[in-house]
C-alpha positions in Angstrom: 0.0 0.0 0.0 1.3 3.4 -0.9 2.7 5.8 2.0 1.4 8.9 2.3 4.0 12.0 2.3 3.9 13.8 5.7 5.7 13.3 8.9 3.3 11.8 11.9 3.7 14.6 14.8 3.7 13.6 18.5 1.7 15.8 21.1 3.4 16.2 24.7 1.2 16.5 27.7 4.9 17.6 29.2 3.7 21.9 30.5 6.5 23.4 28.3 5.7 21.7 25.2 1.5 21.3 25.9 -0.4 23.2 22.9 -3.4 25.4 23.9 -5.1 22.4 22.6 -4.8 20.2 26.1 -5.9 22.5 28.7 -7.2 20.4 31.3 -11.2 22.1 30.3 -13.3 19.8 28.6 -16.7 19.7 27.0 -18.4 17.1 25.1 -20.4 15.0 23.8 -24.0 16.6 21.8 -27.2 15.4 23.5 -29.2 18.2 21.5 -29.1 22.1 21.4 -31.2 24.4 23.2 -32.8 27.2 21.6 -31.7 30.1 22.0 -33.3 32.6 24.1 -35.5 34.8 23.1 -33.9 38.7 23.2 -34.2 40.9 26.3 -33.6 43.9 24.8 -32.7 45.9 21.2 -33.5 42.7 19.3 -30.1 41.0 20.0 -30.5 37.2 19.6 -28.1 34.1 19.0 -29.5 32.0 15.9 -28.6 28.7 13.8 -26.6 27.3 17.0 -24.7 24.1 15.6 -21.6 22.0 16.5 -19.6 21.8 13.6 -16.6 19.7 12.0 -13.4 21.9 12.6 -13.8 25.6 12.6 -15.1 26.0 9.3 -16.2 22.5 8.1 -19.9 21.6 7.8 -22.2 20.6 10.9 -21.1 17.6 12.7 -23.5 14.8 12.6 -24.3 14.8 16.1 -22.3 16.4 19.0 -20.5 12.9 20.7 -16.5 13.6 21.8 -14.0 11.3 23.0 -11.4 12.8 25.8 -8.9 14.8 23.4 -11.6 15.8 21.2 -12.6 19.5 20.5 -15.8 20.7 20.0 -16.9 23.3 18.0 -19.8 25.1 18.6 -20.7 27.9 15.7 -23.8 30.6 16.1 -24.9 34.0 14.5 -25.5 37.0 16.6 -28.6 38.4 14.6 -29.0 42.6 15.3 -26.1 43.4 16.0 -25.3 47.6 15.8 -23.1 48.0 13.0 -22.1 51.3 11.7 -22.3 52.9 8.5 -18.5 52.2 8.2 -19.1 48.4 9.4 -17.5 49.3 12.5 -19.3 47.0 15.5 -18.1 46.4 19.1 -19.6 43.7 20.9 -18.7 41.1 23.6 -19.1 36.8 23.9 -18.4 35.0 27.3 -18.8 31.5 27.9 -19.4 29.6 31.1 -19.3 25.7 31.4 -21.1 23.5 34.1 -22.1 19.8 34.6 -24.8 18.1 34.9 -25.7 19.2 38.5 -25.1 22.7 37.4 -21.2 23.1 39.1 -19.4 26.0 37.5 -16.4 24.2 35.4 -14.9 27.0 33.6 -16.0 30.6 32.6 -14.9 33.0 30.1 -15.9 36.4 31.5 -17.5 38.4 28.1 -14.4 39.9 26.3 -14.4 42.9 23.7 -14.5 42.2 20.3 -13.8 45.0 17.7 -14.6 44.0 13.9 -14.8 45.9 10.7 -18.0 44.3 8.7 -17.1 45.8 5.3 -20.2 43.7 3.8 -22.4 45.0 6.8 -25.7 43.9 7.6 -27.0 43.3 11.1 -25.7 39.8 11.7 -22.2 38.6 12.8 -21.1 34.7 12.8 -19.5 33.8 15.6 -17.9 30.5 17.4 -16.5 29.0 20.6 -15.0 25.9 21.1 -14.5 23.8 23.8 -11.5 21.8 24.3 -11.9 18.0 25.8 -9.2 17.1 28.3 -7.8 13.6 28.1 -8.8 13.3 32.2 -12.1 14.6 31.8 -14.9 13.0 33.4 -17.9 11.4 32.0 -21.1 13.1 31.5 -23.4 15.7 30.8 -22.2 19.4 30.5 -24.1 22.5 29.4 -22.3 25.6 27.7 -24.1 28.7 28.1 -23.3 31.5 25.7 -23.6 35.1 26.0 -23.3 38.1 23.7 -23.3 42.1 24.2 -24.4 44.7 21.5 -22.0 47.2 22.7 -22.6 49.9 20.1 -26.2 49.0 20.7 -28.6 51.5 23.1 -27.9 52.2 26.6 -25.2 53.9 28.8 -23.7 51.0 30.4 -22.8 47.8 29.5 -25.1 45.9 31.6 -27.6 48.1 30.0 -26.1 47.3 26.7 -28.7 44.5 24.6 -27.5 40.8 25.5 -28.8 37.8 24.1 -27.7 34.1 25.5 -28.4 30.1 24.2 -27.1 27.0 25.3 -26.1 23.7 24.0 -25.3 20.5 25.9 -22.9 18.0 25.5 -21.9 14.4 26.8 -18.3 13.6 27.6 -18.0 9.7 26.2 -15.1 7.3 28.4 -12.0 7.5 26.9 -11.5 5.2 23.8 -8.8 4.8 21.2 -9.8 7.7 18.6 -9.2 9.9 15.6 -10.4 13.2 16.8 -9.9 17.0 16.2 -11.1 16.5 12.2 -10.3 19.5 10.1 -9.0 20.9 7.0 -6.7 23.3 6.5 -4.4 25.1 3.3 -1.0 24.2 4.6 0.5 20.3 6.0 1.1 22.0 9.6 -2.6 22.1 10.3 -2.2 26.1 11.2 -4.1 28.0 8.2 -7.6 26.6 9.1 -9.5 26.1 5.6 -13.4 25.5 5.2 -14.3 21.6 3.7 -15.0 23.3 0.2 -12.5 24.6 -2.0 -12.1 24.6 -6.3 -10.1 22.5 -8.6 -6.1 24.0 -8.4 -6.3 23.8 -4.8 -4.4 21.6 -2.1 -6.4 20.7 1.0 -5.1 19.0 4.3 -7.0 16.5 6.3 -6.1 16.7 9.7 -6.9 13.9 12.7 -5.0 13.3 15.9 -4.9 10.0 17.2 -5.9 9.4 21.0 -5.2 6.6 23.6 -3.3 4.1 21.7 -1.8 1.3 23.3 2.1 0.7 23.4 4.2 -2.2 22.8 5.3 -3.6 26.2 9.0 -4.6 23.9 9.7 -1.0 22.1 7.3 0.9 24.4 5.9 2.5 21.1 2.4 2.5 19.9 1.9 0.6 16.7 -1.2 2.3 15.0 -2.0 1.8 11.0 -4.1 4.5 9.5 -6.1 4.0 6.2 -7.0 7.1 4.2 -9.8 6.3 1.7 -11.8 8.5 -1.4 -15.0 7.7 -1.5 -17.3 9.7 -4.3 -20.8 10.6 -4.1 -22.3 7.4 -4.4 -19.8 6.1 -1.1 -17.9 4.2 -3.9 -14.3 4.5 -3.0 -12.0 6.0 -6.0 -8.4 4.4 -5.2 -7.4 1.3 -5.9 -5.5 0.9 -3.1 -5.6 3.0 0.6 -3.1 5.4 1.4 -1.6 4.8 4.3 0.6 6.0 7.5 1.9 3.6 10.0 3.3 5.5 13.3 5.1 3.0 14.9 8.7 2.2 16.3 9.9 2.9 12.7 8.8 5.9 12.5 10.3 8.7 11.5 9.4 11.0 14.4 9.0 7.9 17.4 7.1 9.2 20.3 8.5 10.4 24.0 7.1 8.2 26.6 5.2 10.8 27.7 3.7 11.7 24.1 -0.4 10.9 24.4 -1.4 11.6 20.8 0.0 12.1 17.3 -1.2 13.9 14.4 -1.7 13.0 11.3 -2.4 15.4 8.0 -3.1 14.1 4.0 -2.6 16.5 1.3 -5.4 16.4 -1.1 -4.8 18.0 -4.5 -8.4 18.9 -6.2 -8.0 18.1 -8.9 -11.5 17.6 -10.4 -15.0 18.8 -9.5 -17.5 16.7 -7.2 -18.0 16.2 -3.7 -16.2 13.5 -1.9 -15.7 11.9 1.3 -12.4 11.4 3.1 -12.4 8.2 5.1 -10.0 7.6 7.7 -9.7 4.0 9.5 -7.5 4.0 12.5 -6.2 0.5 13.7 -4.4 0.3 17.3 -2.6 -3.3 16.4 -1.5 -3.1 20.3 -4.6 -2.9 21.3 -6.8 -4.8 18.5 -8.9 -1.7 18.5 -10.8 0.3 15.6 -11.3 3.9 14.9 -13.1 5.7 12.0 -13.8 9.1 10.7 -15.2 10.9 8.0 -14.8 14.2 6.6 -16.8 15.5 3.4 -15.2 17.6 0.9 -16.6 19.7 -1.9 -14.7 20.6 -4.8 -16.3 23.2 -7.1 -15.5 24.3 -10.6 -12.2 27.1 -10.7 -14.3 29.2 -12.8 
């Protein structure tokens, strides 16, 4: 089977080396969204709440995370004040708490200054929620808020707010692909949306997440299979590509290494929309992981 180009890259949990990524916070798992409420004052309201695939990829399928996951949670804040310019000030704050309503984490509304150029009277917005590899098990609600503050009133607890909230299950931990995006460059820094038009090169991103290691090279030994599938779920190569992070590896893992990431470069190369499938197989562990990610490829003209 062919090997994909790319080098596998090890996470630490070591503090120095930790990415914002693993902060101990985590979130999880969609059990359904509430609606959002409706707007106290000045018409401010949060609208088309939805987890979604990555940053800018489509809506996720349903809200279920594994420890190490992220979750993204994407939402429109409808009448906002936005100037003739497209100047608009306004303010989001999270807060996080389980399921017998214990504050776990709160983000205290920060200012936001944007320049709308296209205007209008409604902003997208987006929090995510990162899952920690400890986190417990359960039920959590994440309650957002948002603050017109170019909107009527003198002070900004008279400013108009609106607030909805969407709640999540955190699963046990399991062996995984999580954190599915896209983005235009092989690091996995220049997020990209899940549609782009033939010329382009996409990367699909996944880390893997509780692997089991060889008790001989105290290495994990996890195969991954990328496969095309087209719009009928028919897959296109003959063969998978594939990545293999093992004690032959390029880049082996530290000991204290508790995921790797893993990134295929897609060249568009013809119009349609596809389906990246990625099979994960711990060969430690016997275990099984999938995950899908649609992409859209439209015309360059």
């Amino acid at each position: 089977m062919p090997a994909a180009p790319g080098d596998n890259e090890p996470v630490s949990t070591r503090p120095e080396d930790r990415p914002a990524m693993w902060t101990p916070l985590a979130l999880a798992a969609a059990v359904g969204l509430a609606p959002a409420q409706p707007p106290a004052t000045g018409g401010l309201q949060l609208g088309n709440v939805r987890y979604t695939q990555g940053e800018l990829g489509p809506t996720r399928k349903d809200g279920r995370v594994i420890p190490g996951d992220i979750l993204y949670v994407r939402y429109d804040i409808d009448g906002l004040t936005i100037d003739p310019d497209g100047a608009t000030r306004y303010q989001i704050g999270l807060e996080v708490s389980d399921a017998a309503g214990k504050l776990a984490f709160r983000q205290d509304p920060a200012e936001q200054a944007t320049l709308v150029l296209l205007r209008g009277g409604r902003m997208p917005a987006g929090a995510f929620i990162t899952v920690g590899l400890d986190q417990p098990p359960g039920v959590y609600t994440c309650k957002l808020t948002a603050v017109d503050l170019k909107g009527p009133g003198a002070k900004p607890e008279e400013k108009p707010r609106a607030t909805a909230s969407v709640k999540f299950e955190v699963a046990r931990p399991e062996f995984g692909l999580v954190q599915a995006y896209t983005s235009h460059d092989p690091n996995g820094v220049l997020v990209a949306p899940t549609t782009g038009v033939v010329g382009q090169t996409l990367n699909v991103n996944h880390t893997a997440v509780v692997f089991a290691r060889d008790p001989r090279t105290k290495q994990p030994d996890v195969l991954v299979e990328y496969q095309i599938l087209d719009e009928k779920g028919q897959p296109i190569l003959a063969k998978p590509v594939v990545k293999v992070q093992d004690a032959k590896a390029e880049r082996v893992l530290d000991e204290k290494d508790v995921a790797f990431k893993l990134s295929l470069p897609i060249f568009l190369s013809r119009p349609g929309k596809f389906t990246v499938r990625a099979t994960a197989t711990d060969r430690v562990a016997n275990k099984k992981a999938t995950s899908e990610m649609p992409l859209t490829v439209l015309p360059a003209n």
